[in-house]
Each structure stands twice: as C-alpha cells, then as structure tokens.
PyMOL Python script that loads the backbone (N, CA, C, O; Angstrom):
from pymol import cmd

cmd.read_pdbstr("""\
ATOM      1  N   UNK A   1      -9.247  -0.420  -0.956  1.00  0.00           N
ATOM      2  CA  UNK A   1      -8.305  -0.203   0.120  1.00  0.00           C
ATOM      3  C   UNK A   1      -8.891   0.857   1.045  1.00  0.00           C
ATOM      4  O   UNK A   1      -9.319   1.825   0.416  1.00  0.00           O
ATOM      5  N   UNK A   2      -8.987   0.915   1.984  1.00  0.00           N
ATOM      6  CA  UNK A   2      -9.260   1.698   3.084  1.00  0.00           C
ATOM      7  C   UNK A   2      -8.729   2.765   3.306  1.00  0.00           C
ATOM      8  O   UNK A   2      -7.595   2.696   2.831  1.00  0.00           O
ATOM      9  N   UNK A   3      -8.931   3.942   3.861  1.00  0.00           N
ATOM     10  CA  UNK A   3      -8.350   5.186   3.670  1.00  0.00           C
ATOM     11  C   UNK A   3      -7.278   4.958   4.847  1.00  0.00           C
ATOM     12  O   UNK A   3      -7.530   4.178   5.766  1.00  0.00           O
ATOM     13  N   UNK A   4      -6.358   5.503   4.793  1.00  0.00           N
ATOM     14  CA  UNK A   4      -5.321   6.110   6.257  1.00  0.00           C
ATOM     15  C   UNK A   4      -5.848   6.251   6.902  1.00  0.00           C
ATOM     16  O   UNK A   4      -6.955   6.685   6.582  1.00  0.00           O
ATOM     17  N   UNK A   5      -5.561   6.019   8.438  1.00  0.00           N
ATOM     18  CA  UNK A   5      -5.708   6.770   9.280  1.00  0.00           C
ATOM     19  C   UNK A   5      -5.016   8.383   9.624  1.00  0.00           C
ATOM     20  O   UNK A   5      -4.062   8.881   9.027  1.00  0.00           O
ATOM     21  N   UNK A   6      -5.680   8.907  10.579  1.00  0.00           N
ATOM     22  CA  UNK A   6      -5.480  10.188  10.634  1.00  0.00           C
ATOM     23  C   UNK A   6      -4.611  10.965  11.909  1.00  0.00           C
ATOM     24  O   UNK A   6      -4.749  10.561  13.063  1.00  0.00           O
ATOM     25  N   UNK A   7      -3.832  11.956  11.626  1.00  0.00           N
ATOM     26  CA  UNK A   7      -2.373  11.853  12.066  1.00  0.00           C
ATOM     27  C   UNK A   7      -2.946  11.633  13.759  1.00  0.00           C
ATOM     28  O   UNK A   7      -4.130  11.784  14.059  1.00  0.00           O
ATOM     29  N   UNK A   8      -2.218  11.378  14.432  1.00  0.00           N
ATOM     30  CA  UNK A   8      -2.609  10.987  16.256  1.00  0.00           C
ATOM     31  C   UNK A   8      -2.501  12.333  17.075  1.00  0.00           C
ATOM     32  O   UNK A   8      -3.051  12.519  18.161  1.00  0.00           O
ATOM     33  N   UNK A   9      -1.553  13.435  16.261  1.00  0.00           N
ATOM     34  CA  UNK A   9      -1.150  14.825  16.935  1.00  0.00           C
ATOM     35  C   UNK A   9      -2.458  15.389  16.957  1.00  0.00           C
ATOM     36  O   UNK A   9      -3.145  15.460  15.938  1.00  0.00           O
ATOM     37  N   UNK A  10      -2.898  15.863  18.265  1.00  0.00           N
ATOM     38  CA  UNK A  10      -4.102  16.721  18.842  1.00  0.00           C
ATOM     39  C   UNK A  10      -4.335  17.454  17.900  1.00  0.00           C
ATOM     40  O   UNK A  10      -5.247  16.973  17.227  1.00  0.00           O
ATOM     41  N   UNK A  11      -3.956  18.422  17.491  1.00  0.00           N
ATOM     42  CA  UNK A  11      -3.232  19.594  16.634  1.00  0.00           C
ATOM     43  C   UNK A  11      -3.984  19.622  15.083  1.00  0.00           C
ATOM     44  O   UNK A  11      -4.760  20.369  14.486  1.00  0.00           O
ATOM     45  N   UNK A  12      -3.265  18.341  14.814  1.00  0.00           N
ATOM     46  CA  UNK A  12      -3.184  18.099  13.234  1.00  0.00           C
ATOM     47  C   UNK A  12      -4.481  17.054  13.265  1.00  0.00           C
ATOM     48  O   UNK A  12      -4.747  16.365  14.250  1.00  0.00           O
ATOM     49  N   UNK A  13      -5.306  17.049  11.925  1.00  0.00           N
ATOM     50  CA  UNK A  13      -6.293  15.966  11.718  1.00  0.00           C
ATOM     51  C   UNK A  13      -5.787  15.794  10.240  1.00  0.00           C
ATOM     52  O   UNK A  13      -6.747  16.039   9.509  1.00  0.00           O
ATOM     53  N   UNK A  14      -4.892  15.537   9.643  1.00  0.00           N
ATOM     54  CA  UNK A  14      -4.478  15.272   7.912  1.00  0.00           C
ATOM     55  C   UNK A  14      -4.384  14.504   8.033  1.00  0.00           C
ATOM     56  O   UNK A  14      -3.918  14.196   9.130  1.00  0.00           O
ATOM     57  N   UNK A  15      -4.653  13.611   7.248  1.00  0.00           N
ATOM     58  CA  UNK A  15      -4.207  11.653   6.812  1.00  0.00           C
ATOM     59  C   UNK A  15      -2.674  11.645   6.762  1.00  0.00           C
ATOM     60  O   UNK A  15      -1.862  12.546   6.550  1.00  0.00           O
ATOM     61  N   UNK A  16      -2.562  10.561   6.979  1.00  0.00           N
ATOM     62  CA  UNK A  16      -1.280   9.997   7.067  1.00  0.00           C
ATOM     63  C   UNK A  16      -1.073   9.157   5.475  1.00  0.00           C
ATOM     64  O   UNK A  16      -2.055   8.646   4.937  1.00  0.00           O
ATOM     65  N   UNK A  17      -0.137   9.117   5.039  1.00  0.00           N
ATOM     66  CA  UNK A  17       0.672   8.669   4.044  1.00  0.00           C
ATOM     67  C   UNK A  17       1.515   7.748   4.083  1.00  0.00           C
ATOM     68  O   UNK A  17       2.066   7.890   5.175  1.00  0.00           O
ATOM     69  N   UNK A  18       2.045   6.723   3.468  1.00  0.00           N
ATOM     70  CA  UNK A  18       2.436   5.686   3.628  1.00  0.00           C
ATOM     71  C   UNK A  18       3.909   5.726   3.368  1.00  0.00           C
ATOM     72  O   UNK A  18       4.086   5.317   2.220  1.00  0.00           O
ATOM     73  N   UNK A  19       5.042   6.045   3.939  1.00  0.00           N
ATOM     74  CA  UNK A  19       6.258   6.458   3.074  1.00  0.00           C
ATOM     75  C   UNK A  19       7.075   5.124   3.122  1.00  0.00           C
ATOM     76  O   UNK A  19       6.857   4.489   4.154  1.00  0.00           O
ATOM     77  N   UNK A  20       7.604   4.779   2.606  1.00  0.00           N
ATOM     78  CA  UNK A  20       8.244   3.752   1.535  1.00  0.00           C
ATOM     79  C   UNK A  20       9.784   4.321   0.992  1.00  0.00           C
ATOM     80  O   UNK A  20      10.280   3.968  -0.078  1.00  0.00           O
ATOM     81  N   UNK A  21      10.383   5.207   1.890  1.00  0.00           N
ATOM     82  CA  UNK A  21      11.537   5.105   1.406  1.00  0.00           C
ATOM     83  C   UNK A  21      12.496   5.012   2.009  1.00  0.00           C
ATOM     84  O   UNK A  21      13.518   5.505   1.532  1.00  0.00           O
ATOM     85  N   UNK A  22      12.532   4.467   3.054  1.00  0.00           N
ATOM     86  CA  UNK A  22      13.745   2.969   3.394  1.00  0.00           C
ATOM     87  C   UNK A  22      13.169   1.951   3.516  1.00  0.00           C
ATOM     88  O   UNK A  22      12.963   1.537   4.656  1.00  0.00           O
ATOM     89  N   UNK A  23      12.689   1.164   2.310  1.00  0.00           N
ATOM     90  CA  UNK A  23      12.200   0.145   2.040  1.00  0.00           C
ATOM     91  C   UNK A  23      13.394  -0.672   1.526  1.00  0.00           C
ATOM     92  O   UNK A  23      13.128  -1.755   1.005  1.00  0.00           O
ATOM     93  N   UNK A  24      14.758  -0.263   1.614  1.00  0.00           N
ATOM     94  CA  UNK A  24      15.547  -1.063   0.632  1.00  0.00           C
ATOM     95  C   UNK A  24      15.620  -1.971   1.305  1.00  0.00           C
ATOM     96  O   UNK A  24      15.060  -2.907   0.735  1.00  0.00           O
ATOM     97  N   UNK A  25      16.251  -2.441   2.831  1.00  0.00           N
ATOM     98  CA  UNK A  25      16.273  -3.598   3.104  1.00  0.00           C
ATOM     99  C   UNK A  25      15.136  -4.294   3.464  1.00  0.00           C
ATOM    100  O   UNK A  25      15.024  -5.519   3.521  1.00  0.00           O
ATOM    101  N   UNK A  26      14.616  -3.776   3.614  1.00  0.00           N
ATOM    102  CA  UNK A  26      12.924  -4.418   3.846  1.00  0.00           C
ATOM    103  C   UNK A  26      11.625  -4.011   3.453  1.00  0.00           C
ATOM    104  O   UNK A  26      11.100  -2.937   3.747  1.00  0.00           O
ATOM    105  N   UNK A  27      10.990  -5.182   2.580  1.00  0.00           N
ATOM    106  CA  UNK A  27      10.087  -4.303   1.573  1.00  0.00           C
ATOM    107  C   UNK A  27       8.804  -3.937   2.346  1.00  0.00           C
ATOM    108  O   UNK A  27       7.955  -3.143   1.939  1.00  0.00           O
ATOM    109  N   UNK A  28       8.760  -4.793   3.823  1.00  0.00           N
ATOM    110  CA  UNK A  28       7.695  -3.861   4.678  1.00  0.00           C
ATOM    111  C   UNK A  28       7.839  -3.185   5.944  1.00  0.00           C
ATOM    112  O   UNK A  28       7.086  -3.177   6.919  1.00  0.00           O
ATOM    113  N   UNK A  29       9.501  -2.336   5.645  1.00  0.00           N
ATOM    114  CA  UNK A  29      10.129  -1.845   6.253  1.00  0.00           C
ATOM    115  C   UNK A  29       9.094  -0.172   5.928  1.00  0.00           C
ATOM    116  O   UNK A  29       9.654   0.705   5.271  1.00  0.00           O
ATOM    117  N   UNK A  30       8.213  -0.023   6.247  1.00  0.00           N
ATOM    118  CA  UNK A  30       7.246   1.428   5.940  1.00  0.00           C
ATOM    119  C   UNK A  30       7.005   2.140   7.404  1.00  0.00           C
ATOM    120  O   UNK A  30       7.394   1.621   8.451  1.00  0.00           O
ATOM    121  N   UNK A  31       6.469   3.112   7.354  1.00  0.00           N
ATOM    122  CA  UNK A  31       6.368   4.182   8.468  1.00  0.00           C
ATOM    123  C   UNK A  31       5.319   5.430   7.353  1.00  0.00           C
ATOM    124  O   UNK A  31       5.421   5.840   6.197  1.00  0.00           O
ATOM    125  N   UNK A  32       4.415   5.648   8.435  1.00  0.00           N
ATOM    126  CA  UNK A  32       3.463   6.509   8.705  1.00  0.00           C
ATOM    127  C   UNK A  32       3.916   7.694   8.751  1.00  0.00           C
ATOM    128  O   UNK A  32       4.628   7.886   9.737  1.00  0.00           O
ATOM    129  N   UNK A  33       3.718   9.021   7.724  1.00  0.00           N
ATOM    130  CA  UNK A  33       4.291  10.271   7.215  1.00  0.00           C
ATOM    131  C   UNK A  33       3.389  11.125   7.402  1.00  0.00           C
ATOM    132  O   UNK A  33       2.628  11.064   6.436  1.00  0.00           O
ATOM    133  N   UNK A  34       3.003  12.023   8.247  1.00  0.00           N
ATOM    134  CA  UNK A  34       2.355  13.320   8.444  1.00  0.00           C
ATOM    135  C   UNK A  34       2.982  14.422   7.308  1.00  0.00           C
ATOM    136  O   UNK A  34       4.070  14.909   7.619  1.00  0.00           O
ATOM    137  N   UNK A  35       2.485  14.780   6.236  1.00  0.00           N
ATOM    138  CA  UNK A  35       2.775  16.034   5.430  1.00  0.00           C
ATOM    139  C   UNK A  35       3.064  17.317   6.572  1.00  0.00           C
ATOM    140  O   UNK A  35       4.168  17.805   6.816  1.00  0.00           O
ATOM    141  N   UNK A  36       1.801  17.695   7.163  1.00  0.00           N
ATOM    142  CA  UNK A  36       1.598  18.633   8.054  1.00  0.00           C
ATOM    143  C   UNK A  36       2.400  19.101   9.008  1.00  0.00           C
ATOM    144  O   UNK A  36       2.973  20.171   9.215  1.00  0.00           O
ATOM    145  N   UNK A  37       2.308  17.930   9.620  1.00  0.00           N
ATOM    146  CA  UNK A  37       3.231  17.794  11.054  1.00  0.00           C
ATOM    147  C   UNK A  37       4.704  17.463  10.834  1.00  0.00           C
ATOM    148  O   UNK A  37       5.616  17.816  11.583  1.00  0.00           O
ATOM    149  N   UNK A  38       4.841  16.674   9.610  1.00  0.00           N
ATOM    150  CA  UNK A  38       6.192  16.365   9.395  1.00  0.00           C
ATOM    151  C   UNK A  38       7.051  15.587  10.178  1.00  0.00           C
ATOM    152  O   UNK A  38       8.272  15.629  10.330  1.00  0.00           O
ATOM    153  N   UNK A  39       5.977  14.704  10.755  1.00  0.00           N
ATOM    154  CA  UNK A  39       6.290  13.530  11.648  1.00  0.00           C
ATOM    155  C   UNK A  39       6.213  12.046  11.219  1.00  0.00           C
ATOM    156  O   UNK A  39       5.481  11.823  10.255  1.00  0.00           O
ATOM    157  N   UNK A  40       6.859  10.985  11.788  1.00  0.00           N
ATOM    158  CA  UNK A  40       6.720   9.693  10.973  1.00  0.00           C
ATOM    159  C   UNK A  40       6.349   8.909  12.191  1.00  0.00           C
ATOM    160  O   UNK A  40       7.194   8.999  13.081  1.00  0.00           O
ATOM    161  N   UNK A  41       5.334   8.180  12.463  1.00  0.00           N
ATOM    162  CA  UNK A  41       4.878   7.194  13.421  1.00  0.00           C
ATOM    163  C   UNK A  41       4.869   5.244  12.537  1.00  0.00           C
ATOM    164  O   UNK A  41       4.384   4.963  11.441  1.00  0.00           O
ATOM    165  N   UNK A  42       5.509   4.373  13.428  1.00  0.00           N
ATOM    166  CA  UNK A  42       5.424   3.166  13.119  1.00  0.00           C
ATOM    167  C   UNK A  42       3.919   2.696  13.232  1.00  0.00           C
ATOM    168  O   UNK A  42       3.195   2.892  14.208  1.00  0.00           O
ATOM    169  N   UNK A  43       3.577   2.047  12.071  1.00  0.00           N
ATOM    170  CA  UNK A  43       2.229   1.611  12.094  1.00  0.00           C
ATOM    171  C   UNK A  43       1.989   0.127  13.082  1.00  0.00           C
ATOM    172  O   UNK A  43       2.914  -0.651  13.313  1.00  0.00           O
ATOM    173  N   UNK A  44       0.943  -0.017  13.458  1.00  0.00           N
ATOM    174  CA  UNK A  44       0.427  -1.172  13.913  1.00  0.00           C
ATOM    175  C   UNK A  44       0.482  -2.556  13.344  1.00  0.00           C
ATOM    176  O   UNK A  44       0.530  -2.824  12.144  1.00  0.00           O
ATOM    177  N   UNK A  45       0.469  -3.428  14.365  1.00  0.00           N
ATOM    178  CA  UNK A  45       0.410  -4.891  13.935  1.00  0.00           C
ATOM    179  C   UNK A  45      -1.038  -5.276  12.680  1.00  0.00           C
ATOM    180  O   UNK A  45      -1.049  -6.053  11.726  1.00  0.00           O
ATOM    181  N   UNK A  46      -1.943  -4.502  13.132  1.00  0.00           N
ATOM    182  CA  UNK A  46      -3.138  -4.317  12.083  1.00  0.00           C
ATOM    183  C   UNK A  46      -3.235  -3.442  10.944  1.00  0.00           C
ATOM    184  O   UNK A  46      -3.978  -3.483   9.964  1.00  0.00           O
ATOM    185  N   UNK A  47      -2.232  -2.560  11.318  1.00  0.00           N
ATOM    186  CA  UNK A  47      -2.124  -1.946  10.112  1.00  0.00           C
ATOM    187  C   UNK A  47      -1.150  -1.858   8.811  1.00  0.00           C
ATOM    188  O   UNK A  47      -1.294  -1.295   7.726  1.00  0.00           O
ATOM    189  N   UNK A  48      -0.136  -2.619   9.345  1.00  0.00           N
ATOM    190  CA  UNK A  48       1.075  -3.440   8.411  1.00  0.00           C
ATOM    191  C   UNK A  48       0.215  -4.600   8.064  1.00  0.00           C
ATOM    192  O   UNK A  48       0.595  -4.987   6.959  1.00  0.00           O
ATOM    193  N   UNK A  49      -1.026  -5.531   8.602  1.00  0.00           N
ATOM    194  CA  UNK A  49      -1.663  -6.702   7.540  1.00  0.00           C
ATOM    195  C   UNK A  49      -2.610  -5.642   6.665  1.00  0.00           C
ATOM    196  O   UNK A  49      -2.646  -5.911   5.465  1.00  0.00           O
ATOM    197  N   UNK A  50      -3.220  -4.723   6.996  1.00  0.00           N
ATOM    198  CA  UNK A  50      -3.800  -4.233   6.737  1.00  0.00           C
ATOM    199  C   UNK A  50      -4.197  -3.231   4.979  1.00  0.00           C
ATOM    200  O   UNK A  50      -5.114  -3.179   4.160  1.00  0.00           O
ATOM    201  N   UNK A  51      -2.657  -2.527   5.219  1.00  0.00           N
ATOM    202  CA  UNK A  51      -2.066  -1.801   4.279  1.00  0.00           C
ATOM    203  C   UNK A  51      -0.745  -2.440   3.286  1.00  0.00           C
ATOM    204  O   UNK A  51      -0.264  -2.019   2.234  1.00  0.00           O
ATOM    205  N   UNK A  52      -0.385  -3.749   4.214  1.00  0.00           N
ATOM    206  CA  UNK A  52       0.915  -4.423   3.393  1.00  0.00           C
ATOM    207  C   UNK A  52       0.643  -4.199   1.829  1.00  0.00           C
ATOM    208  O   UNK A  52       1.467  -3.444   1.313  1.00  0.00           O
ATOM    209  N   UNK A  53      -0.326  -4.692   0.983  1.00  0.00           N
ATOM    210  CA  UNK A  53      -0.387  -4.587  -0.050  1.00  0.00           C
ATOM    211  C   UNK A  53      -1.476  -3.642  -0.894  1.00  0.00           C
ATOM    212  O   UNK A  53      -2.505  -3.155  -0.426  1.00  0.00           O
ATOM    213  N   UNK A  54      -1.095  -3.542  -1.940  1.00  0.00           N
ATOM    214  CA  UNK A  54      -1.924  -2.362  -2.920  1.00  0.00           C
ATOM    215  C   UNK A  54      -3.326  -2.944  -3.035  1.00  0.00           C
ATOM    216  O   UNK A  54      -3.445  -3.865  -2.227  1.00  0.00           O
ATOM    217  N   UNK A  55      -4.326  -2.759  -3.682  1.00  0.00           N
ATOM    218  CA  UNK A  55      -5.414  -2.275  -4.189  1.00  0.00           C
ATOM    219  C   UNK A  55      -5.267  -4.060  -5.396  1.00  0.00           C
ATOM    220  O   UNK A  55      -4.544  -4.294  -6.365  1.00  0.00           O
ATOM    221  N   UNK A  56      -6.387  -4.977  -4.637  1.00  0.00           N
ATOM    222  CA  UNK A  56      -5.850  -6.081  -5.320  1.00  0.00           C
ATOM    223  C   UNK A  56      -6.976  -6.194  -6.587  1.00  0.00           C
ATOM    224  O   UNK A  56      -8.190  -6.281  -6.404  1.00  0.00           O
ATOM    225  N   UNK A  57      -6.108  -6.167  -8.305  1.00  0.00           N
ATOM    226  CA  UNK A  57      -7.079  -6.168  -9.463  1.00  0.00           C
ATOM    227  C   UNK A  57      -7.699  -7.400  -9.876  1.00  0.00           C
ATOM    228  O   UNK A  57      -7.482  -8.502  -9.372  1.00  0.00           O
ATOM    229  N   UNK A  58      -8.221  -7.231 -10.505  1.00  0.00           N
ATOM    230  CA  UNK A  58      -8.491  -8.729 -11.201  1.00  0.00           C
ATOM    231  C   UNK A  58      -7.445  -8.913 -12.715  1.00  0.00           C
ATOM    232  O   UNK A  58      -6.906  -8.072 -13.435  1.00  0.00           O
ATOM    233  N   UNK A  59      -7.477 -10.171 -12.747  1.00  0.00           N
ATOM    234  CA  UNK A  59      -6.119 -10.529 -13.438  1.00  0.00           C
ATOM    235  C   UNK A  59      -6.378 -10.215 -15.070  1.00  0.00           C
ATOM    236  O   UNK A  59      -7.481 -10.560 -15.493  1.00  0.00           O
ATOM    237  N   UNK A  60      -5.706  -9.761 -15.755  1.00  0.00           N
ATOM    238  CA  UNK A  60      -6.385  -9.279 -17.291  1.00  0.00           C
ATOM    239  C   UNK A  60      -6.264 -10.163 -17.920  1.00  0.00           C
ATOM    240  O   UNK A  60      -5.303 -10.926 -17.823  1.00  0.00           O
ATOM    241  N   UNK A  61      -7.146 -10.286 -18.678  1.00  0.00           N
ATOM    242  CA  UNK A  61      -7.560 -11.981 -19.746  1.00  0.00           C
ATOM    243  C   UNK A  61      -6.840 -11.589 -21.435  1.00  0.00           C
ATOM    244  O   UNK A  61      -6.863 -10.423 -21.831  1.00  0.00           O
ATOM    245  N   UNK A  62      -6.525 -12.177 -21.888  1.00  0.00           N
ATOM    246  CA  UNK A  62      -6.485 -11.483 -23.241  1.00  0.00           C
ATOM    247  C   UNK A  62      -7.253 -11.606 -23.788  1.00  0.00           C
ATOM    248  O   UNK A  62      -8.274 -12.278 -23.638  1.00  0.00           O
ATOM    249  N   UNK A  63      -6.705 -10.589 -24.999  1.00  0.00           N
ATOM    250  CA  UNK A  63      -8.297  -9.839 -25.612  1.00  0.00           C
ATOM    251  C   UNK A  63      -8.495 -11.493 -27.171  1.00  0.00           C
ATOM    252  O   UNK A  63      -9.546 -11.933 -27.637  1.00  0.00           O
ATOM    253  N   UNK A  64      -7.563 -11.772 -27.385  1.00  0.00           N
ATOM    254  CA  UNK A  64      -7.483 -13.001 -27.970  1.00  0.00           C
ATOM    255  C   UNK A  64      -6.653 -13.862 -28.464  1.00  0.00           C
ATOM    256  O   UNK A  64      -5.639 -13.599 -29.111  1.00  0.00           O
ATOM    257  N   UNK A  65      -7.121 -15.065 -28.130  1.00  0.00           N
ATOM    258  CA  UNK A  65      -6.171 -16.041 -28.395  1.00  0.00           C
ATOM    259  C   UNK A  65      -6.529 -17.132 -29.525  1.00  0.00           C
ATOM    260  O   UNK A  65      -7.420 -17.982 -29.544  1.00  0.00           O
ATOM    261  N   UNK A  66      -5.467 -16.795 -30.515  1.00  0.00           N
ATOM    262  CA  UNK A  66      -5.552 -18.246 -31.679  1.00  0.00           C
ATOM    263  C   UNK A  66      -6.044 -19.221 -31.216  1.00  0.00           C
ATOM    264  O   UNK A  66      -5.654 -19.848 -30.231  1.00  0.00           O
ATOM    265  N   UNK A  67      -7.133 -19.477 -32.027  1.00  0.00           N
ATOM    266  CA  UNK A  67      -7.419 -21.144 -32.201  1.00  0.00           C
ATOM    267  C   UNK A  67      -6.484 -22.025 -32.698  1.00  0.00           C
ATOM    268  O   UNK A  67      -6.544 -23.146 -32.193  1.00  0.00           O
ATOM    269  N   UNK A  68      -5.771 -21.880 -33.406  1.00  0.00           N
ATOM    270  CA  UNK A  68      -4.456 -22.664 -34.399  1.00  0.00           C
ATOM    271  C   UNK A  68      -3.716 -23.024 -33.129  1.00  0.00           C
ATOM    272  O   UNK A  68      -3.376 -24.184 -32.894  1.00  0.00           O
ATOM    273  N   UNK A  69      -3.411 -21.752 -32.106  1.00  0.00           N
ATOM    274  CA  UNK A  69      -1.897 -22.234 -31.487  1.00  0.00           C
ATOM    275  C   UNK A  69      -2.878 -23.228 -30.086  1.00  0.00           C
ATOM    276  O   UNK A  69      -3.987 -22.892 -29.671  1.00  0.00           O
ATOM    277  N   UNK A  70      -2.065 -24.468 -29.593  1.00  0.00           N
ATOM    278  CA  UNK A  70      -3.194 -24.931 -28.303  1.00  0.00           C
ATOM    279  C   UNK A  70      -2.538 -24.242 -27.302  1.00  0.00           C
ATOM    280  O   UNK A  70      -1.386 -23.809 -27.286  1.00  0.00           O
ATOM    281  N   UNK A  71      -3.487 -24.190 -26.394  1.00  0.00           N
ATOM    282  CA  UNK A  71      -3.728 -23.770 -25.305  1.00  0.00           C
ATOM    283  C   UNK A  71      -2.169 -23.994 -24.288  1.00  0.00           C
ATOM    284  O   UNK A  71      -1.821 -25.166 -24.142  1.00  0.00           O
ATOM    285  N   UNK A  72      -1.351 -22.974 -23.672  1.00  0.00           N
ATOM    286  CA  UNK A  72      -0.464 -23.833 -22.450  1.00  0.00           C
ATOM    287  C   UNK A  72      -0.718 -23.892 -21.333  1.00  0.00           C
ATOM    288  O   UNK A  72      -1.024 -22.926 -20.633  1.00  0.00           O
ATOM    289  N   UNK A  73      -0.613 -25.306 -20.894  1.00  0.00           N
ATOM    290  CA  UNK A  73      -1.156 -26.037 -19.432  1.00  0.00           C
ATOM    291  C   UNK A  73      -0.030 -26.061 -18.576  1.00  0.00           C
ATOM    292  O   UNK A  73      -0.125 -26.536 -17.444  1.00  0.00           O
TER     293      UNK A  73
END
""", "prot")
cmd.dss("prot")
cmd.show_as("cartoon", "prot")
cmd.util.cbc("prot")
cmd.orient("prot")
C-alpha cells in the first residue's frame, strides 16, 4: 500500500491518516485526518480507488488436509 499523502497546509508536512469514523452509513464514507493540524480534508477521486482497500494478502492454505475426508468442490 502506498504511503499517505502529506497534509496540503503550507505550515504542516505530517502524513495524513485515514479516519474511518463516520463510516457507519457508508463504509467509504472516510476523510483525510491531519494529527498536527487537526484538520480533515475529503480525499480524491484517485485516492478513494486508491486507498479504498487494505494491504491485499495472499489467501492462507491449510497446513493439512485428510486424505480420508474428499476434497469440497
């Protein structure tokens, strides 16, 4: 995932943070959080595709599976 961008205030150069808490009615209802400045800026059309989702893993395999039981398709 790509780092934040960095706050837009002349002033301030701290990363911005992703705040997520009026997400209730909308889960990509997010806004851009300055610690520093203590300001919240709406992110971009590129940066809502951008940041919409976490850090994507690879899917975990199990560690093992019976031969006895078959396989579900």
């Amino acid at each position: 995932m790509p780092l934040p961008p960095k706050c837009p205030t002349p002033a301030c150069d701290d990363r911005l943070w992703k705040d997520t808490t009026n997400t209730n009615t909308d889960w990509d209802n997010w806004r851009w959080w300055c610690g520093r400045c203590n300001q919240q800026w709406y992110p971009t059309a590129e940066q809502l595709a951008e940041f919409r989702d976490g850090i994507s893993a690879p899917r975990p395999r199990p560690a093992y599976r019976d031969p006895r039981v078959p396989a579900r398709r």
